[in-house]
Structures are given as structure tokens and as C-alpha cells.
Backbone as a ProteinNet text record, in pm:
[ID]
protein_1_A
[PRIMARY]
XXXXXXXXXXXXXXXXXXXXXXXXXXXXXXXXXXXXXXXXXXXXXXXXXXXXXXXXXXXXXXXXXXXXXXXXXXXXXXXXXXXXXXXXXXXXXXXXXXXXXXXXXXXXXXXXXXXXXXXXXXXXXXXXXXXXXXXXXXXXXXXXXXXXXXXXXXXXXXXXXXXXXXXXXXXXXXXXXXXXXXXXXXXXXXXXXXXXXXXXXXXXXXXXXXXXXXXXXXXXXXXXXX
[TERTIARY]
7975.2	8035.8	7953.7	7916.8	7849	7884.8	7806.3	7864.4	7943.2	8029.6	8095.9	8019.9	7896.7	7782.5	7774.7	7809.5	7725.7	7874.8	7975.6	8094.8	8103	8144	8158.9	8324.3	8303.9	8420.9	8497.5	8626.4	8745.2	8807.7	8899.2	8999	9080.5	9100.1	9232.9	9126.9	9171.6	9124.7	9281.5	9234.5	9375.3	9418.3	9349.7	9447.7	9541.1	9465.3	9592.1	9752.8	9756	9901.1	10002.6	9987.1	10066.1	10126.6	10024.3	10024.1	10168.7	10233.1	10400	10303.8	10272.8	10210.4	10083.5	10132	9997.1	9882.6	9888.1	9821.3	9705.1	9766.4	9695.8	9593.6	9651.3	9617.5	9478.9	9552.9	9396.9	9321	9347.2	9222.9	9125.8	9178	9156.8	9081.3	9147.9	9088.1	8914.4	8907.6	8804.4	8704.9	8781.3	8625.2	8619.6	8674.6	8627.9	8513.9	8530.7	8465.5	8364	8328.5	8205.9	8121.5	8172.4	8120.8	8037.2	8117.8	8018.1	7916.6	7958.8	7774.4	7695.3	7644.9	7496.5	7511.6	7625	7649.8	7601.2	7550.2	7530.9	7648.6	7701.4	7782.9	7803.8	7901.2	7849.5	7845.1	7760.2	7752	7795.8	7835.3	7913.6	8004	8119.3	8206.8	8222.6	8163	8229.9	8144	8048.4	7939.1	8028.6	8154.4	8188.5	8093.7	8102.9	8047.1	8207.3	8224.4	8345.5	8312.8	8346.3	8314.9	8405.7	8382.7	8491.6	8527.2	8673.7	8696.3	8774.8	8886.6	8976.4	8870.7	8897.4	8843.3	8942.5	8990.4	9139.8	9108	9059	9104.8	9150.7	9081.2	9193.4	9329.8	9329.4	9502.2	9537.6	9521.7	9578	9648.1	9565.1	9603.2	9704.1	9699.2	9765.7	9906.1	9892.1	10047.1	10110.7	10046.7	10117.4	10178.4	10095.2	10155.4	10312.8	10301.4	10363.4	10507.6	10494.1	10633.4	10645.3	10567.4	10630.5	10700.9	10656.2	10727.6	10863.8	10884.3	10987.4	11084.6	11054.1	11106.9	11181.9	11085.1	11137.3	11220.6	11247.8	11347.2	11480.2	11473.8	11598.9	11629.2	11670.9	11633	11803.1	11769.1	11906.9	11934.7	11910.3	11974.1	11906.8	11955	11887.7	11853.3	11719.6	11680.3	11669.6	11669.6	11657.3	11561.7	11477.6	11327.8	11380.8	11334.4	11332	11145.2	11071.8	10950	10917.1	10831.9	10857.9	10684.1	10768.5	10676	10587.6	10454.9	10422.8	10314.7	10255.9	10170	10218.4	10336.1	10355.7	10455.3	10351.4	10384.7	10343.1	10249.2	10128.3	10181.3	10147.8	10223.4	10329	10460.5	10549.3	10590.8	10491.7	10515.6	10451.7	10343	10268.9	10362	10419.1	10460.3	10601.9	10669.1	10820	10768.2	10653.6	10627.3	10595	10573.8	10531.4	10705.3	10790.2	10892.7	10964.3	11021	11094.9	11238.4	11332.6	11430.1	11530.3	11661.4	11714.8	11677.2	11585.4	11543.6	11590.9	11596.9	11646	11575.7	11519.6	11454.4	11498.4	11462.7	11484.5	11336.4	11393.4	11270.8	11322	11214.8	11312.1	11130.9	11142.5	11030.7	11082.7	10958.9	10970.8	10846.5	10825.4	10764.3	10726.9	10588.4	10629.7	10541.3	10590.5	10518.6	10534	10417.5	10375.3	10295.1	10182.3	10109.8	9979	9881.3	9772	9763	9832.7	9849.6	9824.2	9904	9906.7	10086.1	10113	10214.6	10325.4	10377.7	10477.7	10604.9	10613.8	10661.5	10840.8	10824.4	10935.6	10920.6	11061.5	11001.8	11127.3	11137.6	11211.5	11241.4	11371.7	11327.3	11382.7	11259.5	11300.9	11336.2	11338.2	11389.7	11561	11636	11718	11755.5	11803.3	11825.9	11891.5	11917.8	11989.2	12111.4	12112.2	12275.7	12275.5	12396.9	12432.3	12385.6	12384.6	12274.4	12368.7	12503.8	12578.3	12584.6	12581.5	12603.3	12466.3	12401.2	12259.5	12122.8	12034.5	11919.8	11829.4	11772.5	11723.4	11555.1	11500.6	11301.5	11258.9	11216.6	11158.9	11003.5	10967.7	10814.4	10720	10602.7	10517	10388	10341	10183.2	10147.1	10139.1	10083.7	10159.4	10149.3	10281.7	10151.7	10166.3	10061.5	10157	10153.2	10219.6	10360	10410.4	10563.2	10691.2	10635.8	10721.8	10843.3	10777.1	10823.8	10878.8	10878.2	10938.8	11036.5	11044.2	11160.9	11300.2	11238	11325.6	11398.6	11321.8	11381.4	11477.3	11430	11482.3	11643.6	11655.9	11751.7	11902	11821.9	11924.3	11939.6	11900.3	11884.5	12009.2	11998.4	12080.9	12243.8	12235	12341.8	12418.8	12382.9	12456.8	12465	12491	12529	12461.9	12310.9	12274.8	12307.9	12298.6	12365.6	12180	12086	11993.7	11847.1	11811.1	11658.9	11539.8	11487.7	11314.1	11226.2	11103.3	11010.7	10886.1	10814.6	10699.3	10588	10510.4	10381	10239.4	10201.1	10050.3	9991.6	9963.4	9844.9	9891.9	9886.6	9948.1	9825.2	9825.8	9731.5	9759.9	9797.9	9876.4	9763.5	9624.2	9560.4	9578.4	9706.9	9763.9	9892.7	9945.8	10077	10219	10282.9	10353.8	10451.2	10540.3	10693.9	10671.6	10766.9	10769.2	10840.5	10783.9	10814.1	10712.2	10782.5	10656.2	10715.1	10680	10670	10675.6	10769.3	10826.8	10722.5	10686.9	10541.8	10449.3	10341.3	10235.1	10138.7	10025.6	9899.2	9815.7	9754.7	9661	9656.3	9614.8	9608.3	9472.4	9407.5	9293.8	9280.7	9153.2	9122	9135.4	9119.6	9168.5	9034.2	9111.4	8980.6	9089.6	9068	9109	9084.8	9200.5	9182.7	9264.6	9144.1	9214.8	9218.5	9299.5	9272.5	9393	9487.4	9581.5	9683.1	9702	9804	9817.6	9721.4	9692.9	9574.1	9609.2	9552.2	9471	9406.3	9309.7	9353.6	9422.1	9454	9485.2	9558.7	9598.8	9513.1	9359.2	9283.3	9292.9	9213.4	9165.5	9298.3	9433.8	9538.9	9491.1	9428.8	9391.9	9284.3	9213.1	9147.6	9188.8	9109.2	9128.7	9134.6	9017.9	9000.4	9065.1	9108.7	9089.9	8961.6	8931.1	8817.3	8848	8701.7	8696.1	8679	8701.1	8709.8	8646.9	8560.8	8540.2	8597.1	8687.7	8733.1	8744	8795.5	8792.4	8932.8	8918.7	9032.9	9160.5	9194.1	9282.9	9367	9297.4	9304.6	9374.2	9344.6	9376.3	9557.3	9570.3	9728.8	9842.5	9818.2	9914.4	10023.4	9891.8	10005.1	10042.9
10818.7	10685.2	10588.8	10441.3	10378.7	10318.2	10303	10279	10134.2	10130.6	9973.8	9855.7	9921.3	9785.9	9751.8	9829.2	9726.1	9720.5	9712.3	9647.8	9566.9	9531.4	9368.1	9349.6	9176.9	9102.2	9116.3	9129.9	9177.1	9052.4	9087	8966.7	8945.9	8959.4	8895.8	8828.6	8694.6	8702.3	8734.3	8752.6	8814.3	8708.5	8582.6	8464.7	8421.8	8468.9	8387.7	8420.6	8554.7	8648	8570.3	8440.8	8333.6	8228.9	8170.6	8083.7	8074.6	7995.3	8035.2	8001.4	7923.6	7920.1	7958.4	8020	8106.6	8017.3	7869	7776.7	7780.8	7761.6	7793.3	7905.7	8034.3	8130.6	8132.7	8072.5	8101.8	8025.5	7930.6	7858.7	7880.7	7957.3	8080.6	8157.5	8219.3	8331.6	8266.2	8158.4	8119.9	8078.9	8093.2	8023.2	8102.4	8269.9	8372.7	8407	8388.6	8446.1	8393.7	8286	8159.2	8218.3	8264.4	8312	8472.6	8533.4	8636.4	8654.3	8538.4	8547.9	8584.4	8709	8706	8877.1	8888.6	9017.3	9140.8	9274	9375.7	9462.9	9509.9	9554.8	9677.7	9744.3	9909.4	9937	10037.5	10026.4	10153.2	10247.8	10398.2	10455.2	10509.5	10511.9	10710.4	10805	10933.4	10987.6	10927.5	10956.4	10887.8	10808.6	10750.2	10573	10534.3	10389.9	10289.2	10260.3	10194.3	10122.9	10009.6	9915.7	9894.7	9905.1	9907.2	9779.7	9747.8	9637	9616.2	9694.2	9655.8	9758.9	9803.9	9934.3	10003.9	10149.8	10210.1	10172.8	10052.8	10046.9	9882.7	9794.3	9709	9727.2	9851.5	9863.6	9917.1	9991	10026.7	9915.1	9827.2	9736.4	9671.6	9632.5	9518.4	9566.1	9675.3	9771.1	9789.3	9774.1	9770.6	9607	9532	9401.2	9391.9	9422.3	9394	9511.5	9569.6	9694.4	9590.7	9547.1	9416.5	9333.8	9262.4	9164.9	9218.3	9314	9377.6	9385.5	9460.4	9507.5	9353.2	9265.9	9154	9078.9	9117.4	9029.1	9142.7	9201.4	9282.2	9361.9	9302.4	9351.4	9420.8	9570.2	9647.5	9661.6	9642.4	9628.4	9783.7	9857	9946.7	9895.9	9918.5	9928.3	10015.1	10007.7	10065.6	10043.7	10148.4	10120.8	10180.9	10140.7	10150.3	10173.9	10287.6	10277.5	10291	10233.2	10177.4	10319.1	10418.6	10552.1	10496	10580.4	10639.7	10580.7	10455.5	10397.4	10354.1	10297.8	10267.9	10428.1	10520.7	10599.1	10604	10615.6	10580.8	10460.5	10357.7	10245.9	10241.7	10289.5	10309.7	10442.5	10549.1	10632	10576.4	10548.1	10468.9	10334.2	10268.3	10136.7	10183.6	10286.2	10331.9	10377.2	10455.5	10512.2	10452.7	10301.4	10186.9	10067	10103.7	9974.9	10080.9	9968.8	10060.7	10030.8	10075.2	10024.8	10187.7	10177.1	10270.9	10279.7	10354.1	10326.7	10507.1	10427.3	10517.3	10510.7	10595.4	10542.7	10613.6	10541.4	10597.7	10539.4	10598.4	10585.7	10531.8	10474.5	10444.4	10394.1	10437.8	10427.6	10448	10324.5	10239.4	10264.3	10190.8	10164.4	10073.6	10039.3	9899.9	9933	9911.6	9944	9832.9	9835.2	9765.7	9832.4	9781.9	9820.5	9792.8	9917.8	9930.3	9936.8	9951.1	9958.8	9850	9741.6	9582.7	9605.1	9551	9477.8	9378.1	9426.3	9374	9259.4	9329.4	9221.7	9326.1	9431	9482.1	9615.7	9657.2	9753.4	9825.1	9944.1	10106.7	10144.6	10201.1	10232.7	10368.3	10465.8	10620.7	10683	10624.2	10691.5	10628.7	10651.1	10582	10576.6	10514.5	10587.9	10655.6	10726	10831.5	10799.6	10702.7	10622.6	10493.7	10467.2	10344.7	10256.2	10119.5	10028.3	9911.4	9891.1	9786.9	9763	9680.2	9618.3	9647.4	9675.9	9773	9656.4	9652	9531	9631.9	9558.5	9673.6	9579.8	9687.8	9634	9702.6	9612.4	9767	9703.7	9816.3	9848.3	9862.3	9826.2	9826.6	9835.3	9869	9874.5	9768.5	9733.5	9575	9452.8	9327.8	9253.7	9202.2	9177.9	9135.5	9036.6	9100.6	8996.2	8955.6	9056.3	9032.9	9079.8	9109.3	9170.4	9282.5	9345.2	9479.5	9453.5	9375.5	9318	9245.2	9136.6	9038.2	9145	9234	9356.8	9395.7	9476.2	9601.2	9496.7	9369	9238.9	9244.5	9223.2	9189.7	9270.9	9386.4	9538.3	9540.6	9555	9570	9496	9373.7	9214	9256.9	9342.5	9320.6	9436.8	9491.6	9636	9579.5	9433.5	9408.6	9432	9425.8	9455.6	9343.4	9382.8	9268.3	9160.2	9243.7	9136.3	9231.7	9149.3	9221.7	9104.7	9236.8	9135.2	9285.6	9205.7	9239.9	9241.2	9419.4	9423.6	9467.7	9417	9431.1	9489.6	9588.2	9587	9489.3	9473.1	9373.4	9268.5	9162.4	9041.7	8957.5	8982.5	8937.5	8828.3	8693.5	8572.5	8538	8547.3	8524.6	8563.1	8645.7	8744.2	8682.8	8606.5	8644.7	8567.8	8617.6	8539.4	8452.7	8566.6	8489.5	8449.9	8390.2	8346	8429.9	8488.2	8599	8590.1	8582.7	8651	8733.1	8831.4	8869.5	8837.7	8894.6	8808.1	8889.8	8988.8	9088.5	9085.2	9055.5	9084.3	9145.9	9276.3	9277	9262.3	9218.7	9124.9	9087.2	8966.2	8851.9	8924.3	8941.7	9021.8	8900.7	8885.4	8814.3	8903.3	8875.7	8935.7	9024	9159	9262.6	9401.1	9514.7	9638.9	9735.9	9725.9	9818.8	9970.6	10044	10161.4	10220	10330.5	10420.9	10398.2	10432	10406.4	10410.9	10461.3	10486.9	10442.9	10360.3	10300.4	10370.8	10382.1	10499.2	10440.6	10519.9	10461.8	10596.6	10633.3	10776.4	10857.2	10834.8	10939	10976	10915.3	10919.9	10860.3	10909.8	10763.9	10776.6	10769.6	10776	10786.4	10913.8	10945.9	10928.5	10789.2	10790.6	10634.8	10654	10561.4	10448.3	10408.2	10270.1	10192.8	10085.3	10034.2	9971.1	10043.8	9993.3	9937.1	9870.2	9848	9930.2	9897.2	9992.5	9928.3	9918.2	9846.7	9901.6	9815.3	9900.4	9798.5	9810.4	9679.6	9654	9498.9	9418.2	9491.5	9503.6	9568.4	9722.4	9736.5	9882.5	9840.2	9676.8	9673.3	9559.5	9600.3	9508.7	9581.8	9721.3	9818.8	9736.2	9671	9608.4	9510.8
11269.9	11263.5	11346.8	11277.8	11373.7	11532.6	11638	11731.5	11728.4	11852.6	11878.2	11883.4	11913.3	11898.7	11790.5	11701.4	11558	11478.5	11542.1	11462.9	11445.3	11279.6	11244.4	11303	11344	11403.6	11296.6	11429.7	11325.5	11285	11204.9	11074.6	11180.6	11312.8	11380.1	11485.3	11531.5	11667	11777.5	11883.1	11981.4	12047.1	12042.7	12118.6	12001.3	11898.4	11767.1	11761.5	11794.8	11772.5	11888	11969.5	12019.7	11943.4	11868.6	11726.7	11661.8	11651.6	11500.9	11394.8	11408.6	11234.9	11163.4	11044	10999.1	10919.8	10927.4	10895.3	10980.9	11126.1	11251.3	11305.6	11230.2	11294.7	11172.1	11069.7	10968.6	10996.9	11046.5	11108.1	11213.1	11304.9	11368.2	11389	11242.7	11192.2	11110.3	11028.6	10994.3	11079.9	11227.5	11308.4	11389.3	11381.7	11445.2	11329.9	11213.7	11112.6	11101.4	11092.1	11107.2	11278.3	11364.7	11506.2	11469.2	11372.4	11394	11221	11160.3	11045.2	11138.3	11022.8	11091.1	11142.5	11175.1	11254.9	11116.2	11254.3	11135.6	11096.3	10960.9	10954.9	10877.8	10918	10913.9	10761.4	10719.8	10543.1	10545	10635.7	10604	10702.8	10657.4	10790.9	10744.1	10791.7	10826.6	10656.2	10613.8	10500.1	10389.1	10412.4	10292.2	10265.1	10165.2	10146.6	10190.5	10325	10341.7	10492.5	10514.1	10578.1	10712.8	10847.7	10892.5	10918.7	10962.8	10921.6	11070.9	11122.9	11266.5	11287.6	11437.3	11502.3	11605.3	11596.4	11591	11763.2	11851.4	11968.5	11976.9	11875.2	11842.8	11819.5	11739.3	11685	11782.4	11862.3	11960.5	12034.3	12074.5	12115	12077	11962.1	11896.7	11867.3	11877.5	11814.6	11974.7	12057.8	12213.1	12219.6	12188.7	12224.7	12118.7	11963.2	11911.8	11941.8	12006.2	12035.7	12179.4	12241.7	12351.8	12336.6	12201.4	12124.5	12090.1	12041.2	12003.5	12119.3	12242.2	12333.1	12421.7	12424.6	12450.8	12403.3	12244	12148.1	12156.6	12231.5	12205.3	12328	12468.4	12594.9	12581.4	12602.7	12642	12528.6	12381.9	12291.8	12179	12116.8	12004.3	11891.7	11894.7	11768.9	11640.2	11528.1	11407.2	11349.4	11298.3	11230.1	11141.6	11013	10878.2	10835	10812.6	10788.5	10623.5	10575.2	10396.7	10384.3	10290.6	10274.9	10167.9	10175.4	10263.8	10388.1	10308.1	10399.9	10554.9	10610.5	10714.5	10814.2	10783.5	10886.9	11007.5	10996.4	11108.4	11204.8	11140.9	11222.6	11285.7	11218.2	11293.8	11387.7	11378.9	11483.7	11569.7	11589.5	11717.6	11797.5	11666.3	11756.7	11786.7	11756.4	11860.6	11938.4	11955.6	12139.9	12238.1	12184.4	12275.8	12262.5	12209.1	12252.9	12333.4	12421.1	12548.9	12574.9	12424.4	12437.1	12334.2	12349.7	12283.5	12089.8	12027.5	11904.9	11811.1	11683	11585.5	11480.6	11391.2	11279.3	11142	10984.1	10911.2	10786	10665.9	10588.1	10448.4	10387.3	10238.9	10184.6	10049.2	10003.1	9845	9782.9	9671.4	9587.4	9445.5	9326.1	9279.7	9261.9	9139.2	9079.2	8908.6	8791.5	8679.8	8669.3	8515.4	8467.6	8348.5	8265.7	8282.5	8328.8	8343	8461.7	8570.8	8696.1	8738.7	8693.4	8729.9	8790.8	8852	8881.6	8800.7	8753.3	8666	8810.9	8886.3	8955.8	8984.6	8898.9	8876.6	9034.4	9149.7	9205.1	9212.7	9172.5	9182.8	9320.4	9374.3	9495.1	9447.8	9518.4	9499.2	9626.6	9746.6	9842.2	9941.9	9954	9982.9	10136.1	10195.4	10360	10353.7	10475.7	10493.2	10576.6	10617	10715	10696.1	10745.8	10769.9	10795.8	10785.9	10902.2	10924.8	10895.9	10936.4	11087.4	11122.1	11272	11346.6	11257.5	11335.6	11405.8	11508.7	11456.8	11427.1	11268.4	11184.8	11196.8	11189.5	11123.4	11074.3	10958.5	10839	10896	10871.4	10932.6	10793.1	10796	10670.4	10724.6	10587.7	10671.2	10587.8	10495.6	10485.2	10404.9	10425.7	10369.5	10231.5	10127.2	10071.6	9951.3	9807.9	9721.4	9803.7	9844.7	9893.7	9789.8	9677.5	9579.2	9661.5	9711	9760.9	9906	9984.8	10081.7	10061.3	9960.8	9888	9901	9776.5	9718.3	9844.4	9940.5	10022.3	10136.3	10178.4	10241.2	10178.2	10051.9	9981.4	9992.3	9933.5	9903.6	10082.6	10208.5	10286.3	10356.6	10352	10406.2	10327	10236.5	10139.4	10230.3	10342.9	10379.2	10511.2	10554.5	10683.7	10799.5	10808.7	10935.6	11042	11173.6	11296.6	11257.9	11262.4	11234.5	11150.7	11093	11007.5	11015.2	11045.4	11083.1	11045.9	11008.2	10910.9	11034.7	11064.1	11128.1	11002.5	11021.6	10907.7	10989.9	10992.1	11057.3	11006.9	10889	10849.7	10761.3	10743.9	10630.4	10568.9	10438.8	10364.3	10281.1	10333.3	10252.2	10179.9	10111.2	10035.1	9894.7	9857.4	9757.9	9757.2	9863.6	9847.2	9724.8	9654.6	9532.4	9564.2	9622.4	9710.5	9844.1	9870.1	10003.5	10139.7	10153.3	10267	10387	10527.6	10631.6	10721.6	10770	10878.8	10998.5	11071.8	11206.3	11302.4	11287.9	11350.3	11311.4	11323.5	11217.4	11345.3	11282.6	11361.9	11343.9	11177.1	11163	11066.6	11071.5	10933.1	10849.9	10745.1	10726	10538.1	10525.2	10420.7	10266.8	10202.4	10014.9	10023.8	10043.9	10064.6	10048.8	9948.9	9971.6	10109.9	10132.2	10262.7	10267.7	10383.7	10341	10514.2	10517.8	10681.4	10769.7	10911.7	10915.7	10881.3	10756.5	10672.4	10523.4	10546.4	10354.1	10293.1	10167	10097.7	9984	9897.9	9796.5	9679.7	9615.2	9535.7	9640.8	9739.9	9870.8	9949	9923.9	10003.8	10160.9	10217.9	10377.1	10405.8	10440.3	10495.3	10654.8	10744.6	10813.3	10886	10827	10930.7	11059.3	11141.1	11233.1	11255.1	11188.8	11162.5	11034.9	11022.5	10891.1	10812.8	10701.7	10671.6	10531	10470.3	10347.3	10240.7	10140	10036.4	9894.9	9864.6	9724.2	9602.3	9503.5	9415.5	9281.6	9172.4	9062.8	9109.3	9039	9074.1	9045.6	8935.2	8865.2	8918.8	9011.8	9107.5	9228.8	9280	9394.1	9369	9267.8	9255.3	9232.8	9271.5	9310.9	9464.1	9546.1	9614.3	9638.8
[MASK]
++++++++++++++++++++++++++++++++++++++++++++++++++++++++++++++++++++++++++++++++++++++++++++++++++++++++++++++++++++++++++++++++++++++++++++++++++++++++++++++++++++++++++++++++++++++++++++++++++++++++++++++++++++++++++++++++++

């Protein structure tokens, strides 16, 4: 794997995650991006052709601040994680070992199908929870917020079972994709219209496991699964 020296600058800068608005933060984000043209950037990560893109000591990071965030919005209070299978596993085992408050978690994992492996807009949920969540403060956890199809949905059915409050953590939010109007009250990084894989997001169940998030080149039509 190439060294830290020759990592290309990442899609977040870290003063941004202060920012409320993601107008702001992309602006941000475009003149972190304009700072490192020019930079060399890795053309193979572990003998695959994949680009790295965060580097797993950014996320480290960033997943500490954001279980802060958490811990601070809910002082003395339990939380409920809801993690959306299979991509946001990863994420959310790491970011409960960092909030420091009474926490519970559960899982629920979904579908969306159309034709040709496009997105019909339509999403299935095949996993259901396993308890209650009335009176609960609930956060469904994701590993990336992108069209928002699938966040709208699980938001909806979710709100309809009485939680005391629901908020939405996202590792990564990609509003360059996005359809509906949804954001994320967490986010750990804003990242530009690019397939990503590693962390917990997959390519055919691939890359799940590795560390970093990297790039992935793939045809368009491949990448509107999400």
C-alpha cells in the first residue's frame, strides 16, 4: 500500500464538520480540492486498480468526533442505533465504542430494484427490527446518504412507530446524486460523485474490509444501486 506521503487530499476538510450548511462546507470542500491539484495519487491500493480516497486514520478520527457529537446531544440520555445492513456495519461498531452514553443497537436492512440494476426509486425492506423503538432516541446509522431514496423510506416507516427522537448518522454524504430532500444530522464526509468502496461499502461484496475508503471505477449504470 502506498505510503501517507503520497496520499491524495481527502474529500472532507476537518474545519468544515463546524459549518450547518452544506452550501458552505462544499465550498470548502472545493478549495481544499483546488489546494491539493497537482498532488500524486495512488494508482493501486493492496495490487487492486483503486484509488484511495479518506485514509482509515482520518476515519478514525472523524468517527471519534462524530460519537462526540452524539454524546453531547444526548447527555445522560440512551441511545438506540439502528445500523442499515450490510454496508454500515463497520461504521457503526466503531462509532458506539466511541459515544459514552447508555446505547442499544439494532439492524434493519433493505432493497431497491428496478430494471437493469437502475433504481426504480421503489425500496423493499427485507430485514425488520427486532424491538420496539417507541419513546426511544433512535439513529439509524448508514454508511452512505447518496440518492436518499432509501433513507426517505426507512425515515418514514421508522417516525410512524413513535420514536422520542430520530436523527440520521451517515459516514459519507454524497449530495452530488442526491433526488429527495434528506440530510443527515451526522455526516463524516461530504465526498464528490465518485464510486466508493472499503469500510463497509462493497462493489459485488467485494472491498467491504478494507481500511481505507477508496475509489473504484465502474460504468455508470453499476453505480445507481445507490
Amino acid at each position: 500500500m502506498p505510503s501517507d506521503s503520497a496520499a491524495p487530499a481527502l474529500c472532507y476538510a476537518p474545519a468544515c464538520d463546524k459549518l450547518p450548511h452544506l452550501a458552505t462546507r462544499e465550498r470548502c470542500l472545493k478549495g481544499k480540492a483546488k489546494k491539493s491539484h497537482g498532488r500524486k495519487r495512488a494508482s493501486t491500493y493492496k495490487g487492486e486498480a483503486l484509488r484511495v480516497l479518506i485514509r482509515r486514520v482520518a476515519i478514525q478520527k472523524r468517527v471519534t468526533a462524530v460519537a462526540g457529537e452524539i454524546t453531547r446531544d444526548f447527555p445522560g440520555e440512551r441511545v438506540h442505533l439502528i445500523g442499515v445492513l450490510k454496508g454500515a456495519c463497520i461504521f457503526l461498531a466503531d462509532l458506539i465504542r466511541e459515544i459514552d452514553l447508555d446505547t442499544s443497537i439494532d439492524f434493519m436492512a433493505v432493497a431497491s430494484y428496478g430494471k437493469n440494476k437502475e433504481s426504480s426509486g421503489q425500496v423493499r425492506l427485507n430485514k425488520d427490527l427486532d424491538s420496539n423503538i417507541a419513546g426511544l432516541n433512535v439513529i439509524l446509522v448508514e454508511d452512505i446518504l447518496y440518492t436518499g431514496l432509501t433513507l426517505s423510506y426507512l425515515r418514514r416507516i421508522l417516525l410512524e412507530r413513535k420514536p422520542k427522537t430520530l436523527k440520521i448518522a451517515a459516514l459519507l454524504d454524497k449530495p452530488s446524486r442526491r433526488i429527495l430532500d434528506i440530510e443527515a444530522d451526522y455526516v463524516g464526509f461530504t465526498i464528490p460523485n465518485e464510486f466508493v468502496v472499503g469500510y463497509g461499502l462493497d462493489y459485488g461484496e467485494r472491498y467491504r474490509n478494507l481500511k481505507d475508503v477508496c475509489v473504484l471505477d465502474v460504468p455508470t449504470a453499476e453505480d445507481s444501486h445507490r
